[in-house]
C-alpha positions in Angstrom: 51.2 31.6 183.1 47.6 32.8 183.4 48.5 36.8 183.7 50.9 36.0 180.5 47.7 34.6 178.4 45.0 37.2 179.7 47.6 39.7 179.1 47.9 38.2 175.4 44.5 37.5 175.4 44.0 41.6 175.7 46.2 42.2 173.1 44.8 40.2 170.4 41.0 41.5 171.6 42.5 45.0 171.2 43.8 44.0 167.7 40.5 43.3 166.6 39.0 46.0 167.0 42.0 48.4 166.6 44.9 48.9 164.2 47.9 48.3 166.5 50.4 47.6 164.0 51.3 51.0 163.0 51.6 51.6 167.0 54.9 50.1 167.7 54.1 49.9 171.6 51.2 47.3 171.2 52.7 45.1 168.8 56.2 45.1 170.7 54.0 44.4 173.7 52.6 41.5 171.9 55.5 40.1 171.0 57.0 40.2 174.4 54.3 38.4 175.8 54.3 35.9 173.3 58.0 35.3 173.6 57.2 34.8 177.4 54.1 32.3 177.0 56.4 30.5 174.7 59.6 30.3 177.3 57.4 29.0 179.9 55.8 26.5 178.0 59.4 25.1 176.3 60.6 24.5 179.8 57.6 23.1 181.4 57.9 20.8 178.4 61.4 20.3 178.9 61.3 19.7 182.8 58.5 17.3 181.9 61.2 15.0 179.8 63.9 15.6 182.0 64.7 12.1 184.5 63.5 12.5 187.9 67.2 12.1 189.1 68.2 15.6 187.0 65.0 17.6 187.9 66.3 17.7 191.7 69.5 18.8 191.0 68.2 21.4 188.6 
């Protein structure tokens, strides 16, 4: 999860100071990583409400 932030984390610092969205490789790059930070949070959420019973079988 850190890599996935830091990794963000360098995107948006590079859109400051940049103008990425005309470069379709940065801001797909972005997104990408934002889809993944999101995925791993959903199912650390998830996993968190599942009953202790299902989160060994799973």
């Amino acid at each position: 999860m850190l890599g996935y932030l830091s990794a963000f984390g360098g995107c948006v610092a590079f859109a400051l100071f940049d103008v990425p969205l005309f470069d379709a490789r940065f801001n797909t790059m972005g997104w990408i990583l934002l889809g993944g930070i999101y995925a791993i949070a959903s199912s650390s959420v998830q996993s968190a409400k599942m009953p202790a019973s299902l989160q060994a079988e799973a």
